[in-house]
N, C-alpha and C positions, 0 to 999 in steps of 0.2 A: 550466456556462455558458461559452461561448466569446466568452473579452475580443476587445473590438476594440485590441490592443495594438501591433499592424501598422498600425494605419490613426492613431494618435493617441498622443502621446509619453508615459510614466509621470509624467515631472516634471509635465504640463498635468492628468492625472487627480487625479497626488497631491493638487498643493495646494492644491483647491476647497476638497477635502475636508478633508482634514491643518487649513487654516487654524482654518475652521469649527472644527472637532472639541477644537483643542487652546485655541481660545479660548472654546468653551463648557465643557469643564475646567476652564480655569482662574475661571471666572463671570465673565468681564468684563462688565462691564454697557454697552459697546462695541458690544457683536454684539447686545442686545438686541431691535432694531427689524432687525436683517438676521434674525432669527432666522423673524420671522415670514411676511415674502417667502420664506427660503429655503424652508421648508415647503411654502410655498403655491407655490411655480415647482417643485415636484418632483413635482406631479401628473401634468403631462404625460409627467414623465421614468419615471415610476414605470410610466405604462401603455407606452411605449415597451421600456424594461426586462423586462417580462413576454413582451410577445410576441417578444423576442430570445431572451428565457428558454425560451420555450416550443417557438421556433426551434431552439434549440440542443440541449434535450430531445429533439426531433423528430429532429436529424443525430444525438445519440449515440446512438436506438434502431436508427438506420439502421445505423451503422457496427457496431454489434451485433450486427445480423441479418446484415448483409453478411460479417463475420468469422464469423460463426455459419455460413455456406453454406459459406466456401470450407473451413470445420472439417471440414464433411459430406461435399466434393465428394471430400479428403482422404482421409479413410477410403472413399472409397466407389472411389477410386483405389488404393489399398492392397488390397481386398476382389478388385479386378480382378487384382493382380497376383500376388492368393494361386492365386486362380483359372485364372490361367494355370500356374503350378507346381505338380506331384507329387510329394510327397517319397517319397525308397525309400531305406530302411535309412538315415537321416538324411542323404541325397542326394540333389540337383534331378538326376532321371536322366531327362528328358522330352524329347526334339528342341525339343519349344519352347522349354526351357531354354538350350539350345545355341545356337538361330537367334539370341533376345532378349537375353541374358545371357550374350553369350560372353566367355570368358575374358581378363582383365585391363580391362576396364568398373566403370566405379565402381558401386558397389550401388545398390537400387533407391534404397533407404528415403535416399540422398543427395542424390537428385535433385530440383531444383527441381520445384514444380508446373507451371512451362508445358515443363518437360524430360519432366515423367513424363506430361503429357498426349499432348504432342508422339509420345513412344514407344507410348503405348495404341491413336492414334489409327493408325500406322504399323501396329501389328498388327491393331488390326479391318480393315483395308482387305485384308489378308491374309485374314484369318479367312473373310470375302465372298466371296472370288473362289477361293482354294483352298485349303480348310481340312484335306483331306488329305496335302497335300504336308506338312506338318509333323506330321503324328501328331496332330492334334487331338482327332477325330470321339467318341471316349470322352467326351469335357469339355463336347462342344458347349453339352448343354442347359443346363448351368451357367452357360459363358461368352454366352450370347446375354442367357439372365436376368441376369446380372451387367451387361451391356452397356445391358438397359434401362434398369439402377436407376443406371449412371453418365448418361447421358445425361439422364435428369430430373435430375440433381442438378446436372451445368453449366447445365443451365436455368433452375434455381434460383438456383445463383449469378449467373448473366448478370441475371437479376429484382433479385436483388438490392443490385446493382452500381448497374443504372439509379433504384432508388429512392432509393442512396445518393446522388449525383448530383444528383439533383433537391432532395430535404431540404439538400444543401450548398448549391447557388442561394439556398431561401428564407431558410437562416441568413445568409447574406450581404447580400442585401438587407436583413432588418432589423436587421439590423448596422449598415447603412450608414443605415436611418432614426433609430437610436438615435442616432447621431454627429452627426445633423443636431438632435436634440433636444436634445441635450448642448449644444452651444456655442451655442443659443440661451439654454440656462440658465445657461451662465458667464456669457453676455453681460449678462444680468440684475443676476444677481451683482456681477460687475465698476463694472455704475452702483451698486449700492447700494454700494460702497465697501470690497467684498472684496477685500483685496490677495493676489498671490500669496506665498506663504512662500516659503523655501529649497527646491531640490532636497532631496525624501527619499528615496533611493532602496534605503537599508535596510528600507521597507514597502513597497515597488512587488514585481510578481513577475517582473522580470528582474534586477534585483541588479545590473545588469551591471558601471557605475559604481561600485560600491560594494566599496570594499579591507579585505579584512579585518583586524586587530587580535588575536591570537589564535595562546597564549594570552599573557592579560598577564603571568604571570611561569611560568617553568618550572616544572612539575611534578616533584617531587621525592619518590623512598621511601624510608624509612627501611634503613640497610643490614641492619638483623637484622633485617628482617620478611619473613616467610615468603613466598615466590614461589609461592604459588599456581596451581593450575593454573585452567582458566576451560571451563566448556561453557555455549553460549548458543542457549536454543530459541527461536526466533520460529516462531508462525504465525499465517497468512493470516488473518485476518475473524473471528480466534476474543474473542467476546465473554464479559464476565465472569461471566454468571449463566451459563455452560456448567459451569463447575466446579463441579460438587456430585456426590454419589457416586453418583447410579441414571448419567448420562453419561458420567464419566470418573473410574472408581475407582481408578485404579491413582495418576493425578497428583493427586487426593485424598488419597490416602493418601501420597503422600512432601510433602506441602504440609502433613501433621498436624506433619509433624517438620520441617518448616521454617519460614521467615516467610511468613504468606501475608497479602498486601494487599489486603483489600476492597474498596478504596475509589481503586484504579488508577486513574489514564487514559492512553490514551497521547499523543502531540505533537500527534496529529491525526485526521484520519478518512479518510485512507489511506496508503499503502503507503511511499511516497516522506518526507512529514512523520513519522509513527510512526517509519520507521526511523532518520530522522535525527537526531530528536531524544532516543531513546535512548541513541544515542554518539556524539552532542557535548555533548548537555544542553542545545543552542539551540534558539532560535523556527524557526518553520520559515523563515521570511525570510533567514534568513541561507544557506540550502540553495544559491542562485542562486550567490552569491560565490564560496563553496568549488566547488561546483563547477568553475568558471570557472578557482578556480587550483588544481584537482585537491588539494582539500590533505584528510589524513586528520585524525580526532577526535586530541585527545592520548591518551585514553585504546590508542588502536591504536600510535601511536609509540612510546609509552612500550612498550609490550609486546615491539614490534618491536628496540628497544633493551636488552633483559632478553632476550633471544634466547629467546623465545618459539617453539617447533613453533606453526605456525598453520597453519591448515585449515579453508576455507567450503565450505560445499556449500549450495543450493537448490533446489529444484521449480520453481524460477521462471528466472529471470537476473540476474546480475550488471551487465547490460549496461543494463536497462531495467527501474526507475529505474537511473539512472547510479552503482549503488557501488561498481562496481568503480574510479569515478574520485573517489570521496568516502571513503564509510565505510573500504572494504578497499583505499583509495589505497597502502597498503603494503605489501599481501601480492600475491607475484611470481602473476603470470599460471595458472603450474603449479600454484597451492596453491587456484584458486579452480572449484569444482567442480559442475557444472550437470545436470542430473538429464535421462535423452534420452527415454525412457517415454512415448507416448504418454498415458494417464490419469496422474493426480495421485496417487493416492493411492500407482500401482505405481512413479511415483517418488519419492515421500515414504520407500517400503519401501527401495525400493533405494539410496537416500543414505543410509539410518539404516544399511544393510547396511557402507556404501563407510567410515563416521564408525568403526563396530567394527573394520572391520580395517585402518583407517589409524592405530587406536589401539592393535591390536596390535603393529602395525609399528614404532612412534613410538621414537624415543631418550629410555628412564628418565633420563638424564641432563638434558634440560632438561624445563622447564613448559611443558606444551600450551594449546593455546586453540581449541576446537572450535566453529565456529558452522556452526546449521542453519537455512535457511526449509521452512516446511512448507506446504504449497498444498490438502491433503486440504480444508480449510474455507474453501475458495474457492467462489465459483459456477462450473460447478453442483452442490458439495457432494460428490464421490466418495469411495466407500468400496465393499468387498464383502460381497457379501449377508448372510454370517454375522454383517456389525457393524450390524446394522438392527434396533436396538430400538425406533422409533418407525413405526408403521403407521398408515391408509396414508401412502405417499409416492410424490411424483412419478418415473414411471418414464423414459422417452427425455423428458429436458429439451429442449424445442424452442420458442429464442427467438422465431424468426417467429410462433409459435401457440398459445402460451398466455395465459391470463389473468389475468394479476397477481392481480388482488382476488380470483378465483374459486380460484385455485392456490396462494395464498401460504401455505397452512397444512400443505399436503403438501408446498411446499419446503423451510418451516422445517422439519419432519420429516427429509430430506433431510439439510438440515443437523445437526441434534442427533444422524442417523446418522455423517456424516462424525465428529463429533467423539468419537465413541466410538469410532473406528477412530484417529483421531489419538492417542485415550490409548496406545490398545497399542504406537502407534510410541517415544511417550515411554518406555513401560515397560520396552522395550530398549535403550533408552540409561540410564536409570536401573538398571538390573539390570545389565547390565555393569560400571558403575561401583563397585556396590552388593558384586558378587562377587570383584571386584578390588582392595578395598578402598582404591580413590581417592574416596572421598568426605569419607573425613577429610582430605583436600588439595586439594581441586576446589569452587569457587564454580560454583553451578551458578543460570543463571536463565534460568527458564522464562518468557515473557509472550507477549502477539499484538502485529500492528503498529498493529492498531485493532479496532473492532468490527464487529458487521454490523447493519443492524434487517431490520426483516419488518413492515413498514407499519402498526409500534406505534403513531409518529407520522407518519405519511402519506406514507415512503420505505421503498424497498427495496433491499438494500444496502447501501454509504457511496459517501465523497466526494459528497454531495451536502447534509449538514447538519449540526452538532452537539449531534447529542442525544446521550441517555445511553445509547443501544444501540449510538450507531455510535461512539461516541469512549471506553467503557468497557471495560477488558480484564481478564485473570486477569496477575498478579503474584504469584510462588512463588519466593523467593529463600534459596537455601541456602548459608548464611557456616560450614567447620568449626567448632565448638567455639560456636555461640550457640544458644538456649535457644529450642526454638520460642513462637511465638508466632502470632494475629491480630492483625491490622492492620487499625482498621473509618477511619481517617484519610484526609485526600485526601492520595494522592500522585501520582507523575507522571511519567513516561518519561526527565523530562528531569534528573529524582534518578538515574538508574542510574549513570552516570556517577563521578559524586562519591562513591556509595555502593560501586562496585566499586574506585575507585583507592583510598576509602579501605581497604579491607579487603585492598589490596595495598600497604599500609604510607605511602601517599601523607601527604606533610609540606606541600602546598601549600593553601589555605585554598581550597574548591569557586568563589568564586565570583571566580576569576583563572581559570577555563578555563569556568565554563559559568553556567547559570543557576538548578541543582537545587539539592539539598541533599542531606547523607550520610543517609538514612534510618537506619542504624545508630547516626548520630551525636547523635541525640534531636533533630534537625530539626524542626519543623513548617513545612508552607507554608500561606501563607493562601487561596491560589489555584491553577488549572491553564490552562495558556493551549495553543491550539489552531489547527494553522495548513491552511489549503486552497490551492489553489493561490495565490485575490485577497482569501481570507478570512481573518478571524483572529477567532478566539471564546475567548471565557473565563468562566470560572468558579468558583462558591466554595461556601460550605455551604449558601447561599442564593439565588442569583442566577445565571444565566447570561447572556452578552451575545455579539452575533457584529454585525459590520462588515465591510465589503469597503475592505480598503487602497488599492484603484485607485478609487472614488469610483462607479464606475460601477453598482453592484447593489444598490441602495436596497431590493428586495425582500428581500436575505437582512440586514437590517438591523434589530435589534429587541433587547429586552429579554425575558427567560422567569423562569421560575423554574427553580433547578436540576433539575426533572423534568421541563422541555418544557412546565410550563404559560404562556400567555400572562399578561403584568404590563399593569392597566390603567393604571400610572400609571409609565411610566419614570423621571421625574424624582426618586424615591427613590433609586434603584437609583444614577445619576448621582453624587446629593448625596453619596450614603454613602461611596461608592465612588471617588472623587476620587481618593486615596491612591492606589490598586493600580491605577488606572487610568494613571497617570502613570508608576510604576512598570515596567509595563509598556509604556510609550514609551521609558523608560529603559533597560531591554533590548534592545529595537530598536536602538540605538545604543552599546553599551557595546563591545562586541567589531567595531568599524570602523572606520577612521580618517578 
């Protein structure tokens, strides 16, 4: 959903809602007679709401398919510029080579796409009018066919561009119709004797306002406790029932002999929340702030201070979500390493490649700390043919033209292939460590940043719900010298934290830097809280609940049961839940000033 956060201030959103919310918490019997006008003036807001919803569903299949063409137009520019090259005895020795790519020109594969259209377009004009003068005529029939298939494909994009275009107009309009429906329902509100509460701006999604606190006392380790070394695997959308041994035997198998947690979640239901909330241990609300003041987790300072070798690599970017200005706020620019690879999976290989020999390379002298993202279990799912044990599956994924509901069973396949090609990357980094005999010195932890579904309950993908497909991951945590075990408990992204500083001798009590707890330390929590960009949802051994913090999305507002079934009677769920529901407002605010 795309907030209207440009058009209408956070403070004016929050504290319709915020007021509402925390004085039906608290039971005032106050709000009793607003309770039932509010109800009833949210009908309007509610159909309003939908078709914003529905609007904005509309603009992100557009931007989709429009990102999806100029993906195609890309390679099909690439395919042209093979096409015009010969190679001889591992040399471009062709006059075309010479005329296009002469000497001291930046390479192809650097060039912008309107630089590499600009140059294709400069040589077809050639090609036309006199295609012998440069040595062509051998290539012709290739390059004319290659010529077709670029020219449908910028017409493709150009298609797709304009649809994206038009979908942006009708979001915005009802954008602009929901805004007119809102403030006639504050205005309601406002008679019935709703006051505004204080600025929140630790539950809003621009933070901007809001100063961090953090942490409240130094973290502190023990001076005889073992410096550790740390390797830490995140990947993309990999959900928890992936791990069992016909899809990924090998991290089954070192997960026998280590803690494996069943009963995971991570911060969120994507990329940006998961990761964040694994190394700070915060809600995701608080993502906005840090950002804002570029400030890293303690757990990375601390490291940074232990003169830690550190080293990231990704399949993805640093740049986008922003952690190169958050999580890895402290590792120098030269240490954070981006994967160029066209497909995912060839760079998935090739960072696991770049992790082994920057670990041969490394100074025994100090403790390393190696972090990887993996992208193979991303949409659309890559891997090579040899790791396809689920048939059939979808072949050339193509967002313009498939059918969700008709295809979704051959994607998942897709998927469950991807992530048997993701074990074998683990399995060499495991196996090196394993041969090396740093395992008896390396905390190793394996998790996703969230999950994926496949229209279990009526989505595909995440970021767009929390259920238990898209917010449940595999958790494999290996501590030297502890005793393996299962873990069937709720735990939760935002325990890594407390659980890795303690086992790096940390003297500070978890919750002076975050909001988890040491799993090692015989913790329990009673909940898992979950953040979207305007959402925030939680959950327990029995209940799940999701709210939108900006006030505006009434539709993703509801009570479940923890398996995504519908609750006919929310007000159980409320009564019970008081405690942790408050709790969890108390988190919002602990760490700001």
């Amino acid at each position: 959903m795309f907030a209207p956060s440009n058009t209408y201030s956070s403070e004016k959103l929050l504290d319709l809602y915020g007021t509402y919310l925390i004085a039906r918490l608290k039971a005032d019997p106050a709000v009793a007679s607003v309770h039932v006008s509010f109800e009833k003036s949210q009908v309007a807001l509610n159909k309003a709401n939908e078709r914003q919803r529905s609007a904005g569903r509309s603009l992100m299949e557009a931007v989709a398919a429009r990102n999806y063409a100029a993906f195609l137009l890309w390679q099909e520019v690439s395919q042209f510029q093979r096409a015009m090259l010969v190679h001889v005895h591992g040399k471009r020795e062709t006059p075309l080579y010479v005329r296009y790519f002469a000497e001291g020109e930046p390479p192809f594969s650097t060039l912008s796409m309107p630089r590499r259209i600009e140059k294709v377009n400069v040589f077809e004009a050639d090609l036309g009018t006199e295609p012998d003068a440069v040595g062509l005529k051998p290539w012709a029939p290739r390059l004319a066919e290659q010529r077709v298939a670029l020219e449908k494909s910028i017409a493709a994009w150009q298609h797709a561009k304009v649809l994206h275009l038009q979908a942006q107009d009708a979001e915005v309009t009802e954008r602009s119709n929901w805004l007119k429906t809102y403030r006639t329902v504050h205005a309601e509100l406002v008679k019935l004797g709703v006051k505004r509460g204080t600025r929140d701006p630790g539950l809003g999604a621009d933070g901007g306002a809001m100063a961090i606190r953090y942490p409240l006392a130094p973290v502190e380790l023990r001076a005889d406790a073992p410096r550790r070394n740390i390797v830490w695997l995140v990947a993309e959308s990999w959900r928890w029932d992936l791990l069992e041994p016909g899809v990924m035997p090998a991290t089954c198998r070192f997960a026998e002999r280590a803690a494996n947690f069943r009963g995971h979640y991570s911060a969120g239901n994507g990329t940006r929340m998961g990761m964040f909330g694994m190394f700070y241990g915060l809600y995701g609300a608080y993502w906005f702030p840090f950002l804002a003041e570029h400030r890293a987790p303690v757990l990375m300072e601390r490291l940074a201070a232990e003169r830690y070798d550190v080293e990231c690599f990704t399949s993805a970017a640093f740049t986008y979500p922003e952690f190169d200005r958050t999580v890895f706020a402290t590792v120098p620019a030269d240490r954070l390493h981006e994967g160029t690879a066209v497909d995912r999976c060839v760079r998935d290989r090739e960072n696991v490649d770049a992790i082994l020999r920057s670990l041969d390379a490394r100074d025994p002298s100090r403790p390393f700390f190696r972090f990887m993202f993996f992208e193979t279990t991303h949409a659309p799912y890559e891997f090579p043919e040899a790791c396809a044990i689920r048939r059939p599956y979808t072949g050339d994924v193509n967002y313009l033209t498939m059918d969700l509901r008709k295809d979704v069973g051959l994607m998942k396949n897709r998927y469950v292939n991807a992530a048997h090609y993701l074990d074998t990357q683990f399995a060499r980094v495991l196996a090196y460590l394993e041969e090396r005999g740093l395992l008896d010195s390396t905390i190793v932890v394996i998790t996703g940043d969230h999950g994926e579904e496949f229209m279990e309950k009526g989505h595909w993908g995440h970021n767009n719900a929390f259920t238990e497909e898209q917010t449940r991951t595999p958790l494999v945590l290996w501590v030297p010298g502890r005793a393996p075990s299962v873990e069937a408990r709720m735990t939760s992204h935002l325990d890594l934290p407390a659980t890795v500083l303690g086992a790096l001798g940390s003297t500070t009590p978890p919750d002076q830097y975050s909001l988890g707890i040491d799993l090692l330390g015989g913790g329990r929590r009673d909940f898992a809280v979950f953040f979207e960009w305007e959402h925030i949802g939680y959950a327990d051994e029995e209940y799940k609940m999701s709210t939108c913090v900006r006030a505006y999305d009434f539709s993703r507002r509801g009570v479940w049961t923890k398996d995504d079934a519908p609750v006919a009677d929310p007000s159980a769920f409320y009564e019970s839940r008081r405690g942790n529901l408050l709790a969890v407002m108390e988190g919002l605010r602990r760490f700001r000033r």
